[in-house]
DSSP file (Angstrom, degrees, kcal/mol; ACC not computed):
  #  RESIDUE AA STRUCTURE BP1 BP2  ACC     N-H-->O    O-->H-N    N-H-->O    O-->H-N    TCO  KAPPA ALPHA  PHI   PSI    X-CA   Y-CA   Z-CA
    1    1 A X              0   0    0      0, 0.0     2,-0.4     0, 0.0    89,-0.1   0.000 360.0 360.0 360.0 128.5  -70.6   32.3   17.5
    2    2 A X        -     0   0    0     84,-0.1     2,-1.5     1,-0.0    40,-0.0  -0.382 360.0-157.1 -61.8 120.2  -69.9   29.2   19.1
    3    3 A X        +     0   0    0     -2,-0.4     3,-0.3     1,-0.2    -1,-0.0  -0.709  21.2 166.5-111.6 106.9  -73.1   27.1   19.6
    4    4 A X    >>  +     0   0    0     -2,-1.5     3,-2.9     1,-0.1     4,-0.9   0.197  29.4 125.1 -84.9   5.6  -72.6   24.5   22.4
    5    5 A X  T 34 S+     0   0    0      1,-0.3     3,-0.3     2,-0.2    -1,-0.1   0.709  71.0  67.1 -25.5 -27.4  -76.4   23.3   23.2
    6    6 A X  T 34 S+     0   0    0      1,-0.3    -1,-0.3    -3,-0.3    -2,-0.1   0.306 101.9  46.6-114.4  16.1  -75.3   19.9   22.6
    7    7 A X  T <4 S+     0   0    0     -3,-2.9    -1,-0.3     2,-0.1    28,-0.3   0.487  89.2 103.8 -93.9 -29.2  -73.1   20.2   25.9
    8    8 A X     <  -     0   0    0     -4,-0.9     2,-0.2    -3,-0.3    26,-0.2  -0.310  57.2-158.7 -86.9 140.7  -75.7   21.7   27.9
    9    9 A X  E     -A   33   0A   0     24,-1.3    24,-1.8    -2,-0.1     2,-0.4  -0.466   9.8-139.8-112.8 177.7  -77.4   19.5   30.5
   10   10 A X  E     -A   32   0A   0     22,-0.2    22,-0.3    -2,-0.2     2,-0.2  -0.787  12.4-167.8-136.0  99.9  -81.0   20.2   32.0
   11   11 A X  E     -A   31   0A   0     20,-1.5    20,-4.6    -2,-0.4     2,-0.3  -0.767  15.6-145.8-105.5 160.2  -82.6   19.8   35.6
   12   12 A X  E     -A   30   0A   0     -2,-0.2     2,-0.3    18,-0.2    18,-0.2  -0.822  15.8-177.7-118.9 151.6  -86.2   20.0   36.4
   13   13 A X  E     -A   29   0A   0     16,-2.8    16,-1.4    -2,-0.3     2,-0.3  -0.878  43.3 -96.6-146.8-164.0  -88.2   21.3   39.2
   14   14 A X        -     0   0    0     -2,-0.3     2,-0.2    13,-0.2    13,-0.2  -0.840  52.1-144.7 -95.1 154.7  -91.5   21.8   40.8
   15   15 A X        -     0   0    0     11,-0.5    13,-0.1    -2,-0.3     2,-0.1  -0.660   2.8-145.8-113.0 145.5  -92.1   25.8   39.5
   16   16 A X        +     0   0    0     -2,-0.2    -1,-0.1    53,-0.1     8,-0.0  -0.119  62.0  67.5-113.5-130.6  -94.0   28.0   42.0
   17   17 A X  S    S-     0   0    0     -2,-0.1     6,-0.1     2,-0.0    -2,-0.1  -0.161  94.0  -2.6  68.1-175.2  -96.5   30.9   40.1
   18   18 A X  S    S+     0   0    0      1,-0.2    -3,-0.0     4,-0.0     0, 0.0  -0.108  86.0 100.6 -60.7 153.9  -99.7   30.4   37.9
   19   19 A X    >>  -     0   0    0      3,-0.1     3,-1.3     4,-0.0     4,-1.1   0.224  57.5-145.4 128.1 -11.1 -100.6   27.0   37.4
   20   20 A X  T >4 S-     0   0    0      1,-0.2     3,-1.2     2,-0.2     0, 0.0  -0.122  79.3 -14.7  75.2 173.1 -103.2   25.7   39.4
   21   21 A X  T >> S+     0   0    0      1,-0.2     3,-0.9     2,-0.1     4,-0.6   0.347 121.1  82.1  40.6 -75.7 -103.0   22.3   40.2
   22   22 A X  H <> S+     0   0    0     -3,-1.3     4,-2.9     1,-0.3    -1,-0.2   0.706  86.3  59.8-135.8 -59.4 -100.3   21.7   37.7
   23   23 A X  H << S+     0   0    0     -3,-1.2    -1,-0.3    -4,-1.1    -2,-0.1  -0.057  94.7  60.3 -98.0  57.0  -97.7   23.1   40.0
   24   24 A X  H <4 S+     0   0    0     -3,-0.9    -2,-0.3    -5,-0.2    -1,-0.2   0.777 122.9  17.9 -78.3 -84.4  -98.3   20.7   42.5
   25   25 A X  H  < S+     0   0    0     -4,-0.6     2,-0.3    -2,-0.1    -2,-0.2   0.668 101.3  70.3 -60.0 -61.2  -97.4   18.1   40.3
   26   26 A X     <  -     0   0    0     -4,-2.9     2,-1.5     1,-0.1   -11,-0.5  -0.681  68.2-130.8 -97.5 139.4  -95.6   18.7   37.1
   27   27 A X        +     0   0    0     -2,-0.3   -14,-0.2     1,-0.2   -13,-0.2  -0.447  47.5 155.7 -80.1  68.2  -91.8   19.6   37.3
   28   28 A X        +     0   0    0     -2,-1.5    -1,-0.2   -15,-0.2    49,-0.2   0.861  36.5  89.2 -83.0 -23.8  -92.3   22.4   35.0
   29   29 A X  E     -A   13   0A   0    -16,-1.4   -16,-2.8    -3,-0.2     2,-0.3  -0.544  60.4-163.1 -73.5 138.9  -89.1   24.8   36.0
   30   30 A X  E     -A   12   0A   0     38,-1.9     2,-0.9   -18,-0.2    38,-0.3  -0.958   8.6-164.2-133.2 132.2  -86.2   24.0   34.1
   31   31 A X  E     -A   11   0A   0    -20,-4.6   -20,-1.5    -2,-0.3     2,-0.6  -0.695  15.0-138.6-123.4  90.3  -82.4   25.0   34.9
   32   32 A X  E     -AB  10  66A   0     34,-0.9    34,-1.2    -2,-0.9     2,-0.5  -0.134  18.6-174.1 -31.8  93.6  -79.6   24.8   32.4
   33   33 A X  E     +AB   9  65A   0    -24,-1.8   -24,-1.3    -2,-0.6     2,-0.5  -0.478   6.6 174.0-104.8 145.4  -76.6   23.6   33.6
   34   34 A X        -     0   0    0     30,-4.3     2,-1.0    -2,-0.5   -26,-0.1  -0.674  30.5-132.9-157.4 121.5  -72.7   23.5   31.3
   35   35 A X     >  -     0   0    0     -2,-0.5     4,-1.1   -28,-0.3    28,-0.2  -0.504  19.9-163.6 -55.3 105.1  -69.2   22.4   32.6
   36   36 A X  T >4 S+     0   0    0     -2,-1.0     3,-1.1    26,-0.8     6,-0.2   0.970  84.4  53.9 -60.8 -62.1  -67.3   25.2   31.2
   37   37 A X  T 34 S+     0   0    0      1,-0.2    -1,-0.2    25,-0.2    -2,-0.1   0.808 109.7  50.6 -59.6 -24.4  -63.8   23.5   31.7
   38   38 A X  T 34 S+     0   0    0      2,-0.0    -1,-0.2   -31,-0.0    -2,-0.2   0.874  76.6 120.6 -71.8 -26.2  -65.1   20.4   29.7
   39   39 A X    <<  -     0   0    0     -4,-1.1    -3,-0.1    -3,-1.1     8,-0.1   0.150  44.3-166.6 -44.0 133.6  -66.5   22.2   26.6
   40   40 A X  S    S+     0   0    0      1,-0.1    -1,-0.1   -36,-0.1    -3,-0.0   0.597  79.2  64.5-110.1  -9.7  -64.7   20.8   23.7
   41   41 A X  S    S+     0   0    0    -37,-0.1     2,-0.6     2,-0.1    -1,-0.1   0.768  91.6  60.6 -81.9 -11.8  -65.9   23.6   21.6
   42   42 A X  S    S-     0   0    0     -6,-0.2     2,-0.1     1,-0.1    -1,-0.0  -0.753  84.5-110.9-106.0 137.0  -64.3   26.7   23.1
   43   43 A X     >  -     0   0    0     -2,-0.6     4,-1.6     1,-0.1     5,-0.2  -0.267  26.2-107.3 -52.2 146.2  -60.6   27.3   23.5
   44   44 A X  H  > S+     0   0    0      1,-0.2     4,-1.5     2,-0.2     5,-0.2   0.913 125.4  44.9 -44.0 -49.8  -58.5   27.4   26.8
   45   45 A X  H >> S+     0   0    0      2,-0.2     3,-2.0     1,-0.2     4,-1.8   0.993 118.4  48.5 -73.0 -60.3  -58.0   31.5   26.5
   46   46 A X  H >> S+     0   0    0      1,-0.3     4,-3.3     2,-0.2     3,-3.0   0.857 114.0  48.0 -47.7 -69.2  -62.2   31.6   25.7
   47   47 A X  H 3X S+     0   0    0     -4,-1.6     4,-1.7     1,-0.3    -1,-0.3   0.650 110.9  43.8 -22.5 -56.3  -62.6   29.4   28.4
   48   48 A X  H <X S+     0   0    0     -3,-2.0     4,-1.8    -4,-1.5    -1,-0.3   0.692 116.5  54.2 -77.2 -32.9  -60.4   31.4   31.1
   49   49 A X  H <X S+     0   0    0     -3,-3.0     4,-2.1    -4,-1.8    -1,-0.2   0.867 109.9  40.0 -87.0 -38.7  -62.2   34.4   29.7
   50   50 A X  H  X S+     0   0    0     -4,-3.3     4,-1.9    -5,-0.5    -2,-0.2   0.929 116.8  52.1 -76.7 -23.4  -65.7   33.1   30.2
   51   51 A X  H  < S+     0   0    0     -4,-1.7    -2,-0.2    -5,-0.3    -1,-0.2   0.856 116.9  41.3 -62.1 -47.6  -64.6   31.5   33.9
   52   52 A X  H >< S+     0   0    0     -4,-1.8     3,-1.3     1,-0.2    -3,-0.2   0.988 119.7  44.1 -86.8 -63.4  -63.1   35.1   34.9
   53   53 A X  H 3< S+     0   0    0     -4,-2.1    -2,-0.2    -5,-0.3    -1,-0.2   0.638 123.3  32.9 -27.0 -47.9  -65.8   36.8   33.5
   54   54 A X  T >< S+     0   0    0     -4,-1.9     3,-1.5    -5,-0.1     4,-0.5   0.063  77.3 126.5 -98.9  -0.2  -68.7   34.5   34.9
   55   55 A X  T <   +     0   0    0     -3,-1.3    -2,-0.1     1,-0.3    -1,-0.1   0.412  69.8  48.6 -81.5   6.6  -67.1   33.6   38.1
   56   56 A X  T 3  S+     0   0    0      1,-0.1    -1,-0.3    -3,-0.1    -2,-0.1   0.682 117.0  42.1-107.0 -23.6  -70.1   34.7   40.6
   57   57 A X  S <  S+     0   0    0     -3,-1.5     8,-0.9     7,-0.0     2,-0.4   0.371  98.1  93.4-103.1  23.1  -72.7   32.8   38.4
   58   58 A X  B    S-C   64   0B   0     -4,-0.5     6,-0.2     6,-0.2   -23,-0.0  -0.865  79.8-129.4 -92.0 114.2  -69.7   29.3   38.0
   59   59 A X    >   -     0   0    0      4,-0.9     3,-1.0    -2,-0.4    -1,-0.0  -0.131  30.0-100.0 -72.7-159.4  -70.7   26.7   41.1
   60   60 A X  T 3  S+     0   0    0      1,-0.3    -1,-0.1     2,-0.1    -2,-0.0   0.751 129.6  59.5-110.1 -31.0  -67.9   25.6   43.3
   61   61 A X  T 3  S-     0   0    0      1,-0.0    -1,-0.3     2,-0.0     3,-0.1   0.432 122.3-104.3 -64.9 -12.6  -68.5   22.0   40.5
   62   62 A X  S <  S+     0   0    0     -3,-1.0   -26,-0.8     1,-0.3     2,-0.3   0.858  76.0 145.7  62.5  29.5  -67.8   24.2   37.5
   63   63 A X        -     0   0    0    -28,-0.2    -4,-0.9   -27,-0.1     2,-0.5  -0.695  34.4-164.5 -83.4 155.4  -71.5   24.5   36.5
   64   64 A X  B     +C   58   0B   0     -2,-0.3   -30,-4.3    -6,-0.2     2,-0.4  -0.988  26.5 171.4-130.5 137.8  -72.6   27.5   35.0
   65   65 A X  E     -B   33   0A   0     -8,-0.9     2,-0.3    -2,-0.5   -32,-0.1  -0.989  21.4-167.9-163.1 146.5  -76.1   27.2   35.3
   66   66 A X  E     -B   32   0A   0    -34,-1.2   -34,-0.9    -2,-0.4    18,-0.1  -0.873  16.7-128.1-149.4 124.7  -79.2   29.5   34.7
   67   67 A X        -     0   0    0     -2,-0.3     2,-0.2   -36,-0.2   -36,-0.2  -0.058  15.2-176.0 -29.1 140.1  -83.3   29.2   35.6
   68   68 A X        +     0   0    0    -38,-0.3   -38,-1.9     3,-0.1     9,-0.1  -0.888  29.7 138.2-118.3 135.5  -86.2   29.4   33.9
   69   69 A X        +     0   0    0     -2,-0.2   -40,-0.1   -40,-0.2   -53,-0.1   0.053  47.5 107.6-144.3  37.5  -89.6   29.3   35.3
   70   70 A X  S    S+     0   0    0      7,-0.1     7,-0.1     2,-0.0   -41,-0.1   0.993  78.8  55.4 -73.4 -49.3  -91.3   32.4   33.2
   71   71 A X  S    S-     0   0    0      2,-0.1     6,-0.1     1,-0.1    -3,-0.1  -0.125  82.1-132.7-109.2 143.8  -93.5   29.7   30.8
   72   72 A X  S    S+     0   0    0      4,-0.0     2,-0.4   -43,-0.0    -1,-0.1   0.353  88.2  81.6 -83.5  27.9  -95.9   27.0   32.3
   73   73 A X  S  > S-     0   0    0      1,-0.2     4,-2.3   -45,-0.1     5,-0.1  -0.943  70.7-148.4-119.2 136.5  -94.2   24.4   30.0
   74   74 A X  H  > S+     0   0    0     -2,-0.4     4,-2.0     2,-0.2    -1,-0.2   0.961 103.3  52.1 -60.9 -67.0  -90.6   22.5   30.8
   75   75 A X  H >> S+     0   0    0      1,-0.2     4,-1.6     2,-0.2     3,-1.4   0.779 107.6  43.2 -37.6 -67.3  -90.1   22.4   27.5
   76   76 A X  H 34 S+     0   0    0      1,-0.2    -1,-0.2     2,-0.2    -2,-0.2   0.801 112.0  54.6   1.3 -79.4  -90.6   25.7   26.9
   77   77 A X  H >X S+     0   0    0     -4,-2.3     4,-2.4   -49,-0.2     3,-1.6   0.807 105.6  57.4 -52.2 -26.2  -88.4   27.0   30.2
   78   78 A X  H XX S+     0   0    0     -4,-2.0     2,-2.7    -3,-1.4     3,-2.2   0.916 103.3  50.7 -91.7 -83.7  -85.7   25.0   29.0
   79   79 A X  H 3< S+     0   0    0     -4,-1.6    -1,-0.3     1,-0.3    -2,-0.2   0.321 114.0  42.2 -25.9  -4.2  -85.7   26.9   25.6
   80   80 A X  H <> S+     0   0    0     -2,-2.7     4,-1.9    -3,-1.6    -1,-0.3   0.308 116.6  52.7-118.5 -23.9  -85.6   30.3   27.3
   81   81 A X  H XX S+     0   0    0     -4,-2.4     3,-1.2    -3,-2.2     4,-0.9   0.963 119.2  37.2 -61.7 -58.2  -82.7   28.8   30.1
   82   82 A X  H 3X S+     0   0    0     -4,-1.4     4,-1.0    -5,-0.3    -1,-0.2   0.616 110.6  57.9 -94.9   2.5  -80.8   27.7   27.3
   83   83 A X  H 3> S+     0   0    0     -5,-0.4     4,-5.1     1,-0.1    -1,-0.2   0.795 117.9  39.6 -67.8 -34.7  -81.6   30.8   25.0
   84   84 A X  H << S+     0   0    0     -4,-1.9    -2,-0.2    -3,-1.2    -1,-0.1   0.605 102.2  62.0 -90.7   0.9  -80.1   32.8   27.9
   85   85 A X  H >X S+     0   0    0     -4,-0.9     4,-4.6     2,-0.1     3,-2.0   0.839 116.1  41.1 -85.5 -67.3  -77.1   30.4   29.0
   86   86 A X  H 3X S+     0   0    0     -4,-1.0     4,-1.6     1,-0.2     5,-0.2   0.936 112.4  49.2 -55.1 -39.3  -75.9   31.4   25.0
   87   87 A X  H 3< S+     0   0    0     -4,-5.1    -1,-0.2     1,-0.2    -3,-0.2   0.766 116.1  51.9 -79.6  -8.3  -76.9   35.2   25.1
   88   88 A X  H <> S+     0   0    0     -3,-2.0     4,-1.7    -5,-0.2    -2,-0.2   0.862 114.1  40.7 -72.0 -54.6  -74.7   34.9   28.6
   89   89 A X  H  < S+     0   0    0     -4,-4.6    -2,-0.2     1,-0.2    -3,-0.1   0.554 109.4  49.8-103.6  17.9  -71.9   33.4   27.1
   90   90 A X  T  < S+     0   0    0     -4,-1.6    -1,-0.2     2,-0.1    -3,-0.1   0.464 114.4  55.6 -98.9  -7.5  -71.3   35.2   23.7
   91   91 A X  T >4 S+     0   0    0     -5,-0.2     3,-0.5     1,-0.2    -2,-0.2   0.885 107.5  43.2 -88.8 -24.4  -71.6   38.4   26.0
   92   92 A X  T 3< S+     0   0    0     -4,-1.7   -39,-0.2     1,-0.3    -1,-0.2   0.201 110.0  60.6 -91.4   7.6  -68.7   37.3   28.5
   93   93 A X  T 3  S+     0   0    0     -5,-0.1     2,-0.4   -43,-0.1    -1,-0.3   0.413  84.9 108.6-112.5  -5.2  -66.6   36.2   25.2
   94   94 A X    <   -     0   0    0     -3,-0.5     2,-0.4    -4,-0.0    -3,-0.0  -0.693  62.5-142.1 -71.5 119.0  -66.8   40.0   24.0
   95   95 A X        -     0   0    0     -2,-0.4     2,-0.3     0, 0.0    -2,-0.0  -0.925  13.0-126.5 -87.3 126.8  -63.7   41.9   24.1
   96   96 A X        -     0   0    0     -2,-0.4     2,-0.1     1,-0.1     3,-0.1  -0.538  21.7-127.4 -72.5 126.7  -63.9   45.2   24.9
   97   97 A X        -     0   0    0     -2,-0.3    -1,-0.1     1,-0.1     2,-0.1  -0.383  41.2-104.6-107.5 116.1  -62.0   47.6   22.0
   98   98 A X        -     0   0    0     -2,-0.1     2,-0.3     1,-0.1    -1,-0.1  -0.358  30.4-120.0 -56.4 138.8  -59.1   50.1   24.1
   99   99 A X        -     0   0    0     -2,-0.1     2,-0.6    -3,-0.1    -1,-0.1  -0.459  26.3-123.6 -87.3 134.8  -60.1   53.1   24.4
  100  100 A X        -     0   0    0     -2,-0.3    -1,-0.0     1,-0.1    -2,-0.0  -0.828  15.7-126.2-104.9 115.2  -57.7   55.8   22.6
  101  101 A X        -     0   0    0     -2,-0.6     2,-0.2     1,-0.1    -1,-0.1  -0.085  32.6-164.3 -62.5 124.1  -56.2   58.6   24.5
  102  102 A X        -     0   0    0      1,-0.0     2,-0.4     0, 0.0    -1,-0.1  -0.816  22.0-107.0-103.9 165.4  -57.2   61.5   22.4
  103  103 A X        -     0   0    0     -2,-0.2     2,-0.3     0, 0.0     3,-0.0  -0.670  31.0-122.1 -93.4 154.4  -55.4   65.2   22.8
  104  104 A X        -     0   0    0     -2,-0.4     2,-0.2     1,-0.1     3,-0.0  -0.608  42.0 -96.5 -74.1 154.8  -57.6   67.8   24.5
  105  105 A X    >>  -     0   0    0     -2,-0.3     3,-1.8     1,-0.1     4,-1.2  -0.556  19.3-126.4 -19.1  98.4  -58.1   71.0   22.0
  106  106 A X  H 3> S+     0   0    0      1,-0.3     4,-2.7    -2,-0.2     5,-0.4   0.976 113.8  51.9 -59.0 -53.5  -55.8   73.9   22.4
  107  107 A X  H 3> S+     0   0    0      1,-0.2     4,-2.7     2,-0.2    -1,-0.3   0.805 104.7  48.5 -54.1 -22.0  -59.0   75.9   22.5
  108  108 A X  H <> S+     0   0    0     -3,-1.8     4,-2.7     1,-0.2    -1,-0.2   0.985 113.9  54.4 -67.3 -46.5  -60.9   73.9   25.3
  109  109 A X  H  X S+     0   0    0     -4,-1.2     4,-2.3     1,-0.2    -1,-0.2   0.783 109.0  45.4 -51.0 -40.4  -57.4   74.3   27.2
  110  110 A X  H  X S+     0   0    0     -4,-2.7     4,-2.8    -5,-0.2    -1,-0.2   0.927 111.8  54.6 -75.2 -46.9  -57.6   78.1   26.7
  111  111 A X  H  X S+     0   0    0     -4,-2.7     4,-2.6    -5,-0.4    -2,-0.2   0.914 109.2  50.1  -1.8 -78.0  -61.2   78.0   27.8
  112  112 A X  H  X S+     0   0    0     -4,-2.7     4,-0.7     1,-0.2    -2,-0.2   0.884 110.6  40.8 -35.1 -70.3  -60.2   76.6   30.5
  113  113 A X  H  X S+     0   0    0     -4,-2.3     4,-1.6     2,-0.2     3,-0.4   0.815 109.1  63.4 -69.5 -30.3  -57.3   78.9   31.7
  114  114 A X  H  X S+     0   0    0     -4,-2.8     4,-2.8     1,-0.2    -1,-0.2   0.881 102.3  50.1 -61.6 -48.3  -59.3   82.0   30.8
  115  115 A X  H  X S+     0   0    0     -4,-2.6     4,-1.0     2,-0.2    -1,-0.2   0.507 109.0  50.3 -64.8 -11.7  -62.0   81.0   33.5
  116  116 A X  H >X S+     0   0    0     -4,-0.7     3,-2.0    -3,-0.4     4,-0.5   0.972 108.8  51.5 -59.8 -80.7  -59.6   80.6   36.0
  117  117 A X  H >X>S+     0   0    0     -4,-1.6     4,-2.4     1,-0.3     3,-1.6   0.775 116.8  45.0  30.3 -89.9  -58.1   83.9   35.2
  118  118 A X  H 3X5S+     0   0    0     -4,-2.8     4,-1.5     1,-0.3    -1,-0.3   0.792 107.8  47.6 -30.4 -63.4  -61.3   85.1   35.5
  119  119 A X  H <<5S+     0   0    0     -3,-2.0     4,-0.5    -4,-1.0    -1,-0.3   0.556 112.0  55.2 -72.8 -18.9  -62.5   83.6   38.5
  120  120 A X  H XX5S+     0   0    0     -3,-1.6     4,-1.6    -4,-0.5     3,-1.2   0.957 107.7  56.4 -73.0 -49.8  -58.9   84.7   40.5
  121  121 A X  H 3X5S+     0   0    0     -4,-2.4     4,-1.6     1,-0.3    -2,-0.2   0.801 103.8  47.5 -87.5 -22.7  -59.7   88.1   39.4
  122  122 A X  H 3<<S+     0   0    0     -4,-1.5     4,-0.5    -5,-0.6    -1,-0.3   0.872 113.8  50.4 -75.1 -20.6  -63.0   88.3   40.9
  123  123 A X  H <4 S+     0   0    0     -3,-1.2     3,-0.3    -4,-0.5    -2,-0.2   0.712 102.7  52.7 -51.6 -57.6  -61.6   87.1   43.7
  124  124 A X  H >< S+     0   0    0     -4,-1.6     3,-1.0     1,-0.2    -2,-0.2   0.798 106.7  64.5 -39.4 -54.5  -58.9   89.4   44.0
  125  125 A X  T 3< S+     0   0    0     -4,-1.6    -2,-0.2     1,-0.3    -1,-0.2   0.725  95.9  50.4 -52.8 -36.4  -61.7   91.9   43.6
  126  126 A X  T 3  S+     0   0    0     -4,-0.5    -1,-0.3    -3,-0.3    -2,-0.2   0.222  91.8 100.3 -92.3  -2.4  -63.4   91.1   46.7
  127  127 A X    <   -     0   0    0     -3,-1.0     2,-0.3    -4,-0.2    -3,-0.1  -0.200  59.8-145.4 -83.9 164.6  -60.0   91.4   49.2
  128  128 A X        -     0   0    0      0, 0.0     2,-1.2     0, 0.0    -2,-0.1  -0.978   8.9-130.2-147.2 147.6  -59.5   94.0   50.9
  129  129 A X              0   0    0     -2,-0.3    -2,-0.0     1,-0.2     0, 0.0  -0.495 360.0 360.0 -97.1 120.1  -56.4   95.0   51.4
  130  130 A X              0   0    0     -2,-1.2    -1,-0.2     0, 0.0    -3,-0.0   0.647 360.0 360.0 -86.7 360.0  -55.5   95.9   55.3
């Protein structure tokens, strides 16, 4: 896993919740912001992948950017934004493994045809024949 922290930028804001006092004052909510097309760690295709992938939470600037305000601490928030900025983008870098046409069973197939069978002849059963 690619660890790009040292790209990731930080804005602060006043937090609303518990807190007293305290969020009056202190900018304790902290939002994680990272230019995806600038990263000099990820490759073009990673890139394209996280961009396509990510593209409702990407601003119209190319930020990708994610909140915290659980913890009454900046520091803190900023350490659970920027735990969740990484757990965001190692999930949107997962490729998903094709799925392999398997053959159905002769027996499920016979199963199958037998309960039709079945279900015509009850059917059949119930006519009446003018």
């Amino acid at each position: 896993m690619n660890d790009f922290s040292s790209e990731v930028f930080y804005r602060t804001a006043r937090s609303g919740g518990k807190g007293g006092q305290n969020v009056n004052k202190v900018e304790t909510a902290a939002e994680a912001c990272w230019e995806v097309d600038r990263s000099v760690i990820f490759t073009e295709e990673e890139k394209e992948r996280i961009a396509t992938r990510l593209a409702n939470r990407i601003t119209k600037e190319g930020l990708l950017t994610v909140k915290a305000t659980e913890s009454r601490s900046q520091l803190e928030n900023k350490q659970i934004a920027l735990r969740k900025l990484l757990l965001l983008v190692t999930q949107s870098l997962v490729v998903p493994k094709k799925r392999k046409k398997s053959n159905l069973p002769r027996a499920v197939k016979e199963k199958r045809l037998e309960n039709k069978r079945r279900s015509s002849e009850k059917k059949q059963m119930r006519r009446k024949d003018w």
